[in-house]
N, C-alpha and C positions, 0 to 999 in steps of 0.2 A: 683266247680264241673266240671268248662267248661277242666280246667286245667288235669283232670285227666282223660276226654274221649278226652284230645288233644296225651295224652302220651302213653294210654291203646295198641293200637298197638305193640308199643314198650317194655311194661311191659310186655304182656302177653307168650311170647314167654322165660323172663328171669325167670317168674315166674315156667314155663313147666318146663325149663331146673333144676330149681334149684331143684325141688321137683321129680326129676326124678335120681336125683345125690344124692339127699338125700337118696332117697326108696334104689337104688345100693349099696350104701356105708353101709347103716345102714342095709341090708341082708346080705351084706357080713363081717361084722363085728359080726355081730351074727350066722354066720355060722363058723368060722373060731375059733379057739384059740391062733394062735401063732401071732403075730406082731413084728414089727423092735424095736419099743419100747413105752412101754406105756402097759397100761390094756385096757380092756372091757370097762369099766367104763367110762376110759377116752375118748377112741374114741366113743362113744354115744355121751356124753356130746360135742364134737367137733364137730363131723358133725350132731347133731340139733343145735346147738345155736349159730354155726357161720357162719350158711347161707351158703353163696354160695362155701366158701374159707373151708368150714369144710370139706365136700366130698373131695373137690381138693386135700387138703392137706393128707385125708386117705389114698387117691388112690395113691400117688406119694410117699410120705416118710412114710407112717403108715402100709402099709399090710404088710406081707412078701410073698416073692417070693415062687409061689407052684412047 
């Protein structure tokens, strides 16, 4: 336990960020219909279940340009 209030400082800000990248990406996937490639479907299932690299990856190669 001592272990995890030695790192919590450190956590707590990767944690903000990831669930803050998550919320962006998975509104904006469900606002949109068109993407570079892929479904709906699949970009849900990316940015929840690959954490921090799932949002990264929507935002950069997965949206299309409005």
């Amino acid at each position: 336990m001592d272990l995890v209030r030695e790192y919590l400082p450190i956590l707590i800000p990767i944690i903000i960020l990831e669930i803050g990248l998550m919320i962006y990406s998975l509104r904006h996937v469900l606002k949109h219909d068109r993407y570079k490639f892929g479904s709906r479907t699949m970009w849900i299932l990316i940015v929840v279940f690959i954490q921090i690299i799932g949002p990264i990856l929507y935002l950069t190669i997965g949206r299309e340009d409005e």
